[in-house]
C-alpha positions in Angstrom: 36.9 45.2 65.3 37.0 41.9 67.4 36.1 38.9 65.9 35.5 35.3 67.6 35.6 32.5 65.7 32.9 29.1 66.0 34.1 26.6 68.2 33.7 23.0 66.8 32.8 20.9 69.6 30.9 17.6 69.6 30.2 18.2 65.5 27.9 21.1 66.9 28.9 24.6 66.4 28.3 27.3 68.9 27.1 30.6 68.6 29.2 33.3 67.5 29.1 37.0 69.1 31.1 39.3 67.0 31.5 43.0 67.8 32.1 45.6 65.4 33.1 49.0 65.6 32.9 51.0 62.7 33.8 55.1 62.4 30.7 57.0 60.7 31.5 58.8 57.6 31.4 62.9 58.1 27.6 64.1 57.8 27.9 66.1 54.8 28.7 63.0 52.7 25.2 62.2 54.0 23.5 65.7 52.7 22.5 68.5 55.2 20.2 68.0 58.1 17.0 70.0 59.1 18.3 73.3 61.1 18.3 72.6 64.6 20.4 75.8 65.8 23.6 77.0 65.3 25.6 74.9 68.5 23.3 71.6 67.2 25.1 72.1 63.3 28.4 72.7 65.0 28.0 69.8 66.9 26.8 67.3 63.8 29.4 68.5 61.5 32.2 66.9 64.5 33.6 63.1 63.2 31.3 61.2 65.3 31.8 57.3 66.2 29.4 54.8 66.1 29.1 50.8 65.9 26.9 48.1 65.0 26.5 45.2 67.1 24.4 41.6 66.3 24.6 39.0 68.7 24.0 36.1 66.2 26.3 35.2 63.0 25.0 31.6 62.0 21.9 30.5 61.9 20.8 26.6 61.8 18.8 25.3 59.4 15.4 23.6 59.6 14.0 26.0 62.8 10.9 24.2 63.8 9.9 26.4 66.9 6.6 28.0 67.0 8.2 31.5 67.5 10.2 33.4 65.2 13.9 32.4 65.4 16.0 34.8 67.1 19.1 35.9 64.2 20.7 39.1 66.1 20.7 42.4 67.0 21.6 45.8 65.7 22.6 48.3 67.8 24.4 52.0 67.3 26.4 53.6 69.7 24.1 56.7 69.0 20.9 54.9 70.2 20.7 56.7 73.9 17.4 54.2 74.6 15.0 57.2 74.4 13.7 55.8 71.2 14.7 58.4 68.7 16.7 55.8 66.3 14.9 54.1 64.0 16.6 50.8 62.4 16.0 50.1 58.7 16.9 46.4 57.1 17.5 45.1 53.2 18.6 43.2 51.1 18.1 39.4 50.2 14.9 38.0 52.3 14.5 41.5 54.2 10.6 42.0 55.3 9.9 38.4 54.0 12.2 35.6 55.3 14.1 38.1 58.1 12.3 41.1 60.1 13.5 44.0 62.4 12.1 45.6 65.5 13.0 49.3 64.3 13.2 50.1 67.7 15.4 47.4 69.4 17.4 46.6 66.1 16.6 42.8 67.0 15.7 40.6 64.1 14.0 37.5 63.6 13.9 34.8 60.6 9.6 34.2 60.1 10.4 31.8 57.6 11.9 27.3 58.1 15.2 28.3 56.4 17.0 25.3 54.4 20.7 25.5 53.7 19.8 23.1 50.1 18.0 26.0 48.9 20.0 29.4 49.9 23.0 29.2 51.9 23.2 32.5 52.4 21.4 35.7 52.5 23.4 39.2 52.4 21.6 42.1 54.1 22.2 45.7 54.5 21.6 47.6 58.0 21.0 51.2 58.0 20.1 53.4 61.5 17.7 56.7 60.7 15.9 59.5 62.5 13.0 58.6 63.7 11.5 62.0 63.4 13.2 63.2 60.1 14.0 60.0 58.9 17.4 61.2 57.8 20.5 58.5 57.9 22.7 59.0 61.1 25.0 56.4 59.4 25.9 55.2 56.3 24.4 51.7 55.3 26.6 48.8 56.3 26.5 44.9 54.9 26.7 42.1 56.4 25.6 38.3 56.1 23.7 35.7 57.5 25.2 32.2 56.6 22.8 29.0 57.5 24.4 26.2 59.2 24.0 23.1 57.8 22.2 19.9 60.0 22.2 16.4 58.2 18.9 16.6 57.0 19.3 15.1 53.6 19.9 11.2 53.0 22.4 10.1 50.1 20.5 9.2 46.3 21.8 7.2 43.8 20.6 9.9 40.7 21.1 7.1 38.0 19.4 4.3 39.8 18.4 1.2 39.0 21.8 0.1 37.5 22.0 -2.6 34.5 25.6 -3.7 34.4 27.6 -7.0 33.0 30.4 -8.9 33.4 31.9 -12.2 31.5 31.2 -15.1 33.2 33.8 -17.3 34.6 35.7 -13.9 35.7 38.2 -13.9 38.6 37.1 -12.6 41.8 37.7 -8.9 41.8 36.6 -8.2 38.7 35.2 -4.5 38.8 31.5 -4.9 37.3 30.3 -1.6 37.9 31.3 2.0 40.1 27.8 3.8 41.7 27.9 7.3 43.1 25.9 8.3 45.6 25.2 12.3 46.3 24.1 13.8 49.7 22.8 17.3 49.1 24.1 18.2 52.6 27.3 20.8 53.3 30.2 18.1 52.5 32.8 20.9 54.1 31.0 20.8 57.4 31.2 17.6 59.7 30.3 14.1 58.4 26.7 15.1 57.1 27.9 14.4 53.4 30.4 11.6 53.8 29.1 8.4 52.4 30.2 4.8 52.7 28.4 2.4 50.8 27.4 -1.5 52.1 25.6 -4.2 50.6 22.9 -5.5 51.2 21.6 -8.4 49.0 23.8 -9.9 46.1 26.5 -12.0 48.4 28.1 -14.1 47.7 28.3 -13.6 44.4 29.1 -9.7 44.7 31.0 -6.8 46.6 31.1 -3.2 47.1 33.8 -1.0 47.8 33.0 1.3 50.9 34.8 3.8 49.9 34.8 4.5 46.3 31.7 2.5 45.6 33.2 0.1 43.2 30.8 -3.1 42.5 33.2 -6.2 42.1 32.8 -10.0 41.5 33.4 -12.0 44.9 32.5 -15.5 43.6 34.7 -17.3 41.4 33.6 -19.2 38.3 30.1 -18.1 38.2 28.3 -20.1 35.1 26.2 -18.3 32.4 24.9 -21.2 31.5 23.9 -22.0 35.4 22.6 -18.6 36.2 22.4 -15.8 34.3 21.0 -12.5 35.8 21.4 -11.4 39.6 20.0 -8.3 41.4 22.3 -6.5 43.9 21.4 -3.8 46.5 23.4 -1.6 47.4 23.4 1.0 50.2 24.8 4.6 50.7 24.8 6.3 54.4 26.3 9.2 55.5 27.8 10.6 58.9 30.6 8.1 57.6 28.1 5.1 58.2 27.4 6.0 61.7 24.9 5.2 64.1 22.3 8.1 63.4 23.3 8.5 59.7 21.2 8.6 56.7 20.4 6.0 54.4 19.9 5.4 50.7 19.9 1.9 48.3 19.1 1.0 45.1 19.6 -1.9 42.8 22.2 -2.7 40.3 20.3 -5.8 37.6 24.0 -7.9 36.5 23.9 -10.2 33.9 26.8 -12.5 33.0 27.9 -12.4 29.5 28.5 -15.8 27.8 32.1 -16.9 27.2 32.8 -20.1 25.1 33.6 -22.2 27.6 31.6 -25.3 26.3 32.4 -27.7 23.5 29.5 -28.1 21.0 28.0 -31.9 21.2 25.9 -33.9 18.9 22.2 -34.5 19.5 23.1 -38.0 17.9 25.8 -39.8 17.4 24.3 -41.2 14.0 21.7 -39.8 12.0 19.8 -41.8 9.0 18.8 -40.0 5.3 17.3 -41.0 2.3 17.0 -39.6 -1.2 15.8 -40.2 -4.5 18.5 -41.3 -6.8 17.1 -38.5 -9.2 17.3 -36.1 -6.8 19.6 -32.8 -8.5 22.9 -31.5 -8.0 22.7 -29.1 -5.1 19.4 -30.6 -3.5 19.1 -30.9 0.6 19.8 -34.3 1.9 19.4 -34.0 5.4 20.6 -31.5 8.1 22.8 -31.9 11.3 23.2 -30.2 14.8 26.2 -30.0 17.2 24.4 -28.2 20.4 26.5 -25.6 22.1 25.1 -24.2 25.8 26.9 -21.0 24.7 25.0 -18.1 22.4 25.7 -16.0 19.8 29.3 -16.4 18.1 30.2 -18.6 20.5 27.6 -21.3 19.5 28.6 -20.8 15.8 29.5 -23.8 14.0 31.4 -24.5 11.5 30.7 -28.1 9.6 33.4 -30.7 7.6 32.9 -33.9 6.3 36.2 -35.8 7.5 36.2 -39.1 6.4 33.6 -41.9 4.9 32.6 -43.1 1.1 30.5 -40.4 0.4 33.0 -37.3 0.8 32.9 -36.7 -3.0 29.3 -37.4 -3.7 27.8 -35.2 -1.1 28.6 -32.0 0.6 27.8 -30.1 3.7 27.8 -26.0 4.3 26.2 -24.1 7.6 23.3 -22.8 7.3 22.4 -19.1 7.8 22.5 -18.9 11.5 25.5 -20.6 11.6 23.8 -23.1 13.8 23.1 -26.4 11.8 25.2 -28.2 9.2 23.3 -28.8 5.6 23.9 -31.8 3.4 23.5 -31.6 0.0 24.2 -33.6 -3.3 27.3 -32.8 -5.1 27.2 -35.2 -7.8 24.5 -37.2 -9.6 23.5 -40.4 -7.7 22.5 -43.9 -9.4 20.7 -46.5 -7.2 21.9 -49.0 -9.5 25.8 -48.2 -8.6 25.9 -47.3 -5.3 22.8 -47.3 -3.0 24.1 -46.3 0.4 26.8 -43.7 1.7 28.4 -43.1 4.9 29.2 -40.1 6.2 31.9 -39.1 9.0 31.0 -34.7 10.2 33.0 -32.6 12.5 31.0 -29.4 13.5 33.6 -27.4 15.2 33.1 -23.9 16.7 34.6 -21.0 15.3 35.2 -18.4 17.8 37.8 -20.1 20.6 38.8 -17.9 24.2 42.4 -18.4 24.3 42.1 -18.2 28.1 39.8 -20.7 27.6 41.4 -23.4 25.6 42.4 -26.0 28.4 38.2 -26.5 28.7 38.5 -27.7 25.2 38.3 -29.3 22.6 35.6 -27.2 21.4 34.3 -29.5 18.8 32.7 -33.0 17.9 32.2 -35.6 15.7 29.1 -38.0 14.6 28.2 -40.3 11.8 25.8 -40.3 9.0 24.2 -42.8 6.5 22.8 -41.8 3.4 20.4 -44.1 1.4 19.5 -43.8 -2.3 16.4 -44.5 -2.9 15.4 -46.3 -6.3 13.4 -44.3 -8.9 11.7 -45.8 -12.0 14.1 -43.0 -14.7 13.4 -43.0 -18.6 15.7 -44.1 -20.9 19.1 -42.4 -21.1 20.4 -42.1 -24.6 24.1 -42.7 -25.5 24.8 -39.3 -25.8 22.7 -36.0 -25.1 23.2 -34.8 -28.8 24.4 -35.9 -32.2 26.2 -33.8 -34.9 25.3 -34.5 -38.6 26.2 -33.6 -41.6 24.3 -34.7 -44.8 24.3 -33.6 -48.5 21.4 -31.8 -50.0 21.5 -33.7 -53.1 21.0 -36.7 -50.6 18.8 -39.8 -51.7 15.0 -40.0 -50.3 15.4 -42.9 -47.7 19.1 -42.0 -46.7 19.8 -43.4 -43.3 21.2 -39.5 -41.5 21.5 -40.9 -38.0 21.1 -44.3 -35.9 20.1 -43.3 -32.1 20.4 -45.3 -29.0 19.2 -45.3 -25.4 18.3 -47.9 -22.6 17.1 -47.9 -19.8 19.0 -47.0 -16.6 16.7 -49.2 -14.4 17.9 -52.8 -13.3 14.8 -53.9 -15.2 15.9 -52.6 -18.3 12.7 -52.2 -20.7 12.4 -52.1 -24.1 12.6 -48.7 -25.7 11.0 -47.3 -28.4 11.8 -44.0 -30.5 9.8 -41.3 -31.6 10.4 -37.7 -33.6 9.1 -35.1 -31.8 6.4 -33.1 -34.2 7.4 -29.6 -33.5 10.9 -29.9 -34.5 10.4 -31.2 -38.0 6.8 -29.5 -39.0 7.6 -30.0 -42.7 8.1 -34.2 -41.9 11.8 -34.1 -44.0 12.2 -37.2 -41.2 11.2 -40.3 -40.4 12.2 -42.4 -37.4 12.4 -46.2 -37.0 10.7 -46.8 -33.6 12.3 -50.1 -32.8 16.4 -49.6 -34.5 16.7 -45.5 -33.2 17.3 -44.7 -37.3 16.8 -41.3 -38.7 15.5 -41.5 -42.2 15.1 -38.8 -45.0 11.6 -38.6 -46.5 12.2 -36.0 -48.1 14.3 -34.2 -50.9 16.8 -31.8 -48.8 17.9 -28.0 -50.0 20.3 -26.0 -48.6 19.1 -22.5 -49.5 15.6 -23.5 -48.3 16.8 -25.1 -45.2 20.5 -25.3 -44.0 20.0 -26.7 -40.4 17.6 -29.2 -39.2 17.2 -29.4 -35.1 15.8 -32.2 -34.8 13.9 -33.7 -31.2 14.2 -37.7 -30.6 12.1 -38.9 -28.2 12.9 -42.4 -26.3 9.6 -44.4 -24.2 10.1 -46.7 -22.1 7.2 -49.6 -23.5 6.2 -50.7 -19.7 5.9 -47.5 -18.4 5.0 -44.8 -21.5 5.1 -41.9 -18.5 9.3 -42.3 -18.8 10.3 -40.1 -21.5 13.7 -38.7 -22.1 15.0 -36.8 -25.0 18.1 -36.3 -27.4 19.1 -33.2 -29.7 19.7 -34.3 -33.4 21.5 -31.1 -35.3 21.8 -31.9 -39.2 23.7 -29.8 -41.7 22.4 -29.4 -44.9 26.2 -29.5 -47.0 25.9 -27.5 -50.0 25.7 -28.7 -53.8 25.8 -26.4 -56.7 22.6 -26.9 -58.0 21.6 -23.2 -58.8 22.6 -20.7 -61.4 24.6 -17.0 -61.1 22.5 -14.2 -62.2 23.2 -10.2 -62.1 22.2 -8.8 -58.2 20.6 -5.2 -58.5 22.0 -3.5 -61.7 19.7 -4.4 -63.9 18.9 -1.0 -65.5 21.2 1.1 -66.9 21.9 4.6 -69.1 23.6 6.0 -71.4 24.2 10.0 -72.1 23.3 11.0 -75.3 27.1 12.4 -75.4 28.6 9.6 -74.5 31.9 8.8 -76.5 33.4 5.0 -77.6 35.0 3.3 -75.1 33.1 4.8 -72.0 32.3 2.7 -68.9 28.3 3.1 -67.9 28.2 0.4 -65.9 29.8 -2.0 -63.3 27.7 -5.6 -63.3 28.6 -8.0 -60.3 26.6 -11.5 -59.7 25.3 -13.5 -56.5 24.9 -17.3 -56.7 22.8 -18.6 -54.0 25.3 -21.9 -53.8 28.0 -21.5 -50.8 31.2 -23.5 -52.3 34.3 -24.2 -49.9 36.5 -22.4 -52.2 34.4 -19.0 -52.8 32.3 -17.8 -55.1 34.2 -17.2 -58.4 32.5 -16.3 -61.9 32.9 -15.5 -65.5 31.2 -12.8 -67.1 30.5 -12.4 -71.3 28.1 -11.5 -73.5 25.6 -14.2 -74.9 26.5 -15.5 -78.3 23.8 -14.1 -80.1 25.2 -10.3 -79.2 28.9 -11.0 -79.2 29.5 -8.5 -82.0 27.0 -5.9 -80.6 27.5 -2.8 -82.5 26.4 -0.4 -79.5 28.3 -2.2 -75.9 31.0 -4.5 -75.5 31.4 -6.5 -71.8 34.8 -6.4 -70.0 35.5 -9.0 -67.1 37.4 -7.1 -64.0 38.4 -11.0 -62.8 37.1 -10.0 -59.6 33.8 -11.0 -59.7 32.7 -8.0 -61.7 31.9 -6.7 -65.3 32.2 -3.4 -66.8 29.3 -2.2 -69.6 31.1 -0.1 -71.7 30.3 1.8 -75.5 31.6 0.9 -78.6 30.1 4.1 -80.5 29.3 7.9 -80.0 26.4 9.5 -81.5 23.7 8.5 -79.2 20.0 10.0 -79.5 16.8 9.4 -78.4 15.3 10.1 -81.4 17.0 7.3 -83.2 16.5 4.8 -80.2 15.6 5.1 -76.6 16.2 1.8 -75.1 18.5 -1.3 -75.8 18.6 -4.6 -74.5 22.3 -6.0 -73.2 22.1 -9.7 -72.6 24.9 -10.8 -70.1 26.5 -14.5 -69.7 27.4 -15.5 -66.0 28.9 -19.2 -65.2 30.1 -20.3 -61.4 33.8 -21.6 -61.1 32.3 -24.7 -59.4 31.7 -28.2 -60.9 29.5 -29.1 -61.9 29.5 -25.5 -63.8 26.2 -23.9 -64.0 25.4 -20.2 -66.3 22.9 -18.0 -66.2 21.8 -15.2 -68.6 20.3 -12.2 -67.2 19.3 -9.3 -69.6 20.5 -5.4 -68.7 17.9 -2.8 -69.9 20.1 0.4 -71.2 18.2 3.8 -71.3 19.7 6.6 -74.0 19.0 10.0 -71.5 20.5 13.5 -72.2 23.1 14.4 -69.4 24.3 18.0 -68.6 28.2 18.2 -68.8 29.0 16.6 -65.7 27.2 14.0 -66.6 24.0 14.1 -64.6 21.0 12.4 -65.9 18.3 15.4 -67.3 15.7 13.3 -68.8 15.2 10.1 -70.5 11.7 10.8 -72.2 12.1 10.9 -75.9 8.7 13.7 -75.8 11.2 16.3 -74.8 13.7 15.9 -78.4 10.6 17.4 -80.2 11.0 20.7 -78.9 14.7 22.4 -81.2 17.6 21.0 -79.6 18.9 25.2 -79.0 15.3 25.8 -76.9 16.2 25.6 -73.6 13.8 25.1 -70.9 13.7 29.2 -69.3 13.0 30.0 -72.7 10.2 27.7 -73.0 8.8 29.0 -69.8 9.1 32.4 -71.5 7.5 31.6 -74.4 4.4 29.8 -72.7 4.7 33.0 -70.0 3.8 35.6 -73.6 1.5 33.7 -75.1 -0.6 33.5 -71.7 -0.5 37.1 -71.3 -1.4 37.8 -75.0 -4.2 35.8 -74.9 -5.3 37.7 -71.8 -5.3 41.0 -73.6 -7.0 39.6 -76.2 -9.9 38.3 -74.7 -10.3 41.5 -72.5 -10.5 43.2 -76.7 -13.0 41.4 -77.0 -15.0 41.9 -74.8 -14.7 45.9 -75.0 -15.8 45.8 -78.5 -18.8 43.5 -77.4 -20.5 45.5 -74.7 -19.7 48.8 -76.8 -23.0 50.4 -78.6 -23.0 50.3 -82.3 -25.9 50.9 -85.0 -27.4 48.3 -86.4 -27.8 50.4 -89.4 -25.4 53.1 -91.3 -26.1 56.7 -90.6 -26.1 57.4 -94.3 -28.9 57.5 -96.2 -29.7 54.3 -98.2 -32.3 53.4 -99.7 -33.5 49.8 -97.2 -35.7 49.0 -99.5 -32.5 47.3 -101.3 -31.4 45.9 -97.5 -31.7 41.9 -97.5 -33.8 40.5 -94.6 -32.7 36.7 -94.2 -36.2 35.3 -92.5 -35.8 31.5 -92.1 -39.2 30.7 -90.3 -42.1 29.3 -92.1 -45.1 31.6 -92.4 -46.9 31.9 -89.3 -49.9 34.4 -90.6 -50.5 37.2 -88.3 -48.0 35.8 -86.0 -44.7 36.7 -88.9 -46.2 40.3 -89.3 -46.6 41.1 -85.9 -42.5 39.8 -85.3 -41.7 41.9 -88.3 -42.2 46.0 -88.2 -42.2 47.2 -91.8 -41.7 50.7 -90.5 -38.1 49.9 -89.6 -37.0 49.3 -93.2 -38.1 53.5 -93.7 -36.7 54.7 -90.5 -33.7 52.3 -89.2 -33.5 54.5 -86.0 -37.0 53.2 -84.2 -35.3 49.8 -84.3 -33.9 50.9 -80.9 -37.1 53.0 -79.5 -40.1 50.5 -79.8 -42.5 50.6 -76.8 -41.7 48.3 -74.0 -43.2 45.0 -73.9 -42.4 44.8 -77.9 -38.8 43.0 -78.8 -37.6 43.2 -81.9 -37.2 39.3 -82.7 -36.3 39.7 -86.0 -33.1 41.9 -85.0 -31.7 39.6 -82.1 -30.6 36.3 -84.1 -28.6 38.0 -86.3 -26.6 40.1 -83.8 -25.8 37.0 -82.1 -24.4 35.2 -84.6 -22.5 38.3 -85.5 -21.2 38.5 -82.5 -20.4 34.5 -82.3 -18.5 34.3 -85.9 -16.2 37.7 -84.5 -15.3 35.1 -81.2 -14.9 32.3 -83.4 -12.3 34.0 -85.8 -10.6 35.5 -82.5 -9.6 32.0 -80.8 -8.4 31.1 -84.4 -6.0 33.5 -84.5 -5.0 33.1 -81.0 -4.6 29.3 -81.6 -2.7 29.8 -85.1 -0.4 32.1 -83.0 0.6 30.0 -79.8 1.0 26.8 -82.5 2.9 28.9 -85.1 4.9 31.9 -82.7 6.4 34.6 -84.6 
């Protein structure tokens, strides 16, 4: 095939006519035609040559014409013009952006084409029997490629810019780099090739045309003069020719501060006051050293340098790091000193180096302080007093003398005072004019061992000024009270205790405190020195053993003794106490263990132990039981009231203890029983035999009776 390639001239691009010739596959690759004789099927089975032909390769862009826009034409070498070939087209766009004249093969685009959207289409051409619509050819590919036209301006995607740069910076200093974008073909003429321009922002600012490169053109551009600039900037294509495109858009710079001005004083001297009372660590006053710079560059860091007052007041920066803060660092007196003087440096903190030579970044300024007088209270001597005082001290004893005055220049009479609170029990007294602390009362040290006492000084022209002093006495200790045993003041012995055995270990307390410890003597009392039963033995450690002097211990003899114990302090002057031990006799098991201490329990025999009481008491229970349940058989069984043999009852005794009653003791008596006994127990109902029934019961109450006395002389006297 030929092929002619597009002439570039004058940026426009001329049509291109290319001219294939392609060789047709064999027919039976393309299935078997209709029968048509036996010459026509020699004929179609022959290699047969055939070529396609379109008179139009490119296609521009943007087609605005009214008609549909001519693309090319397909033609086959077995089209004879009689209208037997029919041409078929597919593919990409086929039937909606691209049509064909089946019968010329000429085809048109119906649709604007845009190169930005699609900037090709591939199609597939295909030439068929009209009447059988069978393929004379196989189906062949080709493409229609869209030829670009600058129809699309350059954008700035990222528009508007916001960009910085440090102000003061040298010319050339690159602030920010913009791209552009032209949507158009950038490999075909100058439709995509961009230059940019500016075309607000000079002096101060310049573009690169090229690369698009935003850069400072001004020298020495001050934050503190202006601060925020707007730059437009333009991009045009066809290389920035006449004709070209155009696009801006606007970069917002702001200059970024640099410290490149000293700080400065608002004042070159600043006057303060405060109170002379006025506490360590209050705020005296506060200072600035102005800086046109922000952030860390306007920090400021604060000194006192020089003046009177550099060890009586201080100065720190405050949060923001803005303003110097003066403070007290010791206490102030109006009466010493009533004026200060103050030389401050506020410096900044953050330095440029390339910036030094616009220096130096820092000044100085003056400042007086004034104390103020304040009408104080009295001061005392000293803010507390230590004292120590006896507790066998004398009612009236002088413990302390206080003293205060009063800080003012007038200098007013004081007068002291004892707090209430601190000494609720009055053991004080104070002497309002002399400052004297007096005892008014007897002092003890186990009662009380510290007094804290509260002395209050008045000023007498002004009662409002009160100040206060601590007054801590310490009771000293005296031995004033007696020793006596602590908790072991009951005791026992085992009933088989043996001579010489220790029962008990005594020790003492002494609520007394002496400097050299607590040391004491234990004995018996002179009345029991030659006690038959215990002896005392001193460990010389603050302790006493109880010990036995016999064996043979028993409850029965004695249960309790009485062990009175002799206790004297090592400490002069020497005071004894007697404190009486209680000793319990108790019968022990063989380890020792107490079992009881009730002398009840030795009346039982000493071989009974207690399981065999429980058994004991267990029988007797059950035996009693049985006994009663006897008993009570034999009651509810039927007996005669009379013998079955024959007697004679006229010789039976009736015992009749009611007074005669006439008819009443004849009808309660039946005659006829005495002849025939056995009609006791068949009389007619409603008719009781009264005479019968009290001496049954009694019967029956004497056989009870003689039954609990048995049971009772068993359980008392067991077998």
């Amino acid at each position: 095939p030929l092929l002619l390639y597009a002439l570039n001239m004058g940026g426009r691009l001329l049509p291109v006519v290319v001219v294939c010739i392609l060789t047709l596959l064999p027919h039976s690759l393309l299935g078997k035609p209709e029968e048509e004789g036996g010459a026509a099927s020699s004929a179609r089975l022959q290699r047969v040559k055939r070529g396609w032909v379109w008179n139009q390769f490119f296609v521009l862009e943007e087609y605005t014409g009214l008609d549909p826009l001519y693309i090319g034409k397909l033609h086959s070498d077995m089209d004879k013009g009689d209208g037997s070939i029919k041409y078929i087209l597919n593919g990409e766009g086929a039937g909606t952006t691209f049509t064909i004249d089946d019968g010329t093969g000429d085809i048109h685009a119906i649709q604007r084409l845009d190169r930005e959207v699609k900037a090709q289409y591939v199609l597939r051409a295909q030439a068929r029997n009209r009447l059988t619509d069978r393929p004379l050819e196989p189906e062949s590919q080709f493409i229609v490629k869209i030829q670009d036209i600058n129809d699309n301006e350059p954008r700035f995607l990222d528009g508007p810019y916001q960009a910085s740069v440090p102000e003061m910076s040298n010319i050339g200093t690159p602030v920010i780099q913009l791209t552009a974008t032209d949507a158009d073909d950038p490999a075909y003429g100058n439709s995509a090739r961009v230059v940019y321009s500016i075309l607000e922002g000079q002096p101060y600012f310049s573009v690169d045309a090229k690369t698009g490169v935003v850069r400072v053109s001004l020298a020495d551009m001050d934050r503190e003069t202006r601060e925020n600039y707007t730059v437009v900037i333009q991009a045009k294509d066809m290389g920035g020719q006449l004709g070209g495109l155009a696009g801006t858009t606007t970069v917002n710079i702001t200059l970024d501060d640099v410290n490149d001005n000293p700080p400065m004083f608002d004042q070159r001297l600043y006057q303060m006051s405060i109170p002379e009372v006025g506490p360590v660590g209050s705020v005296v006053g506060r200072i600035w050293a102005r800086d046109r710079d922000v952030g860390v560059n306007a920090e400021m860091e604060y000194s006192i340098i020089d003046g009177d007052g550099r060890d009586t007041f201080d100065i720190s920066t405050d949060p923001t790091n803005l303003f110097g803060i003066i403070t007290v660092k010791r206490p102030l007196d109006f009466e010493s000193k009533p004026s200060y003087t103050l030389k401050v440096e506020g410096a900044n903190t953050h330095l440029d180096p390339a910036l030094r030579h616009r220096g130096p970044f820092k000044d100085v300024t003056i400042v007086h302080v004034s104390v103020e007088d304040v009408d104080e209270p009295p001061l005392f001597d000293t803010p507390a007093y230590y004292v120590e005082l006896s507790e066998d001290a004398e009612i009236g004893t002088v413990v302390k003398t206080v003293s205060a005055r009063d800080p003012d220049a007038a200098n007013n009479t004081v007068r002291y005072s004892i707090e209430r609170s601190s000494d609720p029990e009055a053991f004080f007294y104070m002497e309002i004019t002399s400052g004297a602390l007096i005892t008014v009362r007897s002092l003890d040290r186990e009662e009380v061992g510290w007094h804290n006492i509260t002395i209050l000084a008045m000023e007498m022209s002004n009662p409002t000024q009160i100040s206060s002093a601590q007054v801590a006495v310490r009771v000293l200790d005296v031995n004033d009270n007696p020793p006596s045993l602590t908790h072991y003041l009951e005791a026992y012995v085992c009933d088989s205790a043996k001579a010489g055995q220790l029962i008990q270990t005594v020790a003492a307390v002494d609520r007394d405190e002496p400097l050299a410890g607590q040391r004491f003597e234990f004995r018996l009392s002179p009345e029991t020195v030659n006690n038959p039963n215990f002896t005392l033995r001193d460990n010389q450690d603050n302790t006493a053993g109880v010990l036995t002097r016999r064996g043979g211990w028993s409850q029965q003899d004695q249960t309790v003794f009485y062990l009175p114990i002799f206790i004297s302090d090592g400490e002069q002057p020497v005071h004894t106490g007697t404190s009486t031990m209680t000793i319990r006799v108790c019968s022990c098991d063989h380890e020792g263990n107490v079992m009881s201490c009730n002398a009840e329990a030795y009346t039982l025999p000493a071989s009974l132990s207690r399981g065999a009481l429980i058994a004991i008491l267990a029988c007797i229970f059950v035996l009693l039981v049985m006994i009663l349940l006897m008993l009570s058989l034999r009651t509810h069984r039927k007996k005669p009231f009379l013998c079955d043999e024959e007697e004679n009852v006229h010789e039976n005794i009736v015992r009749y203890d009611d007074e005669g009653g006439g008819e009443e003791d004849t009808e309660a008596f039946d005659i006829g029983a005495m002849w025939n006994p056995r009609e006791a127990h068949h009389h007619p109902p409603g008719k009781v035999r009264q005479d019968m029934l009290p001496e049954i019961e009694s019967l029956s109450r004497s056989r009870v009776r003689r039954s609990i006395r048995d049971v009772e002389a068993l359980v008392l006297f067991p077998v």
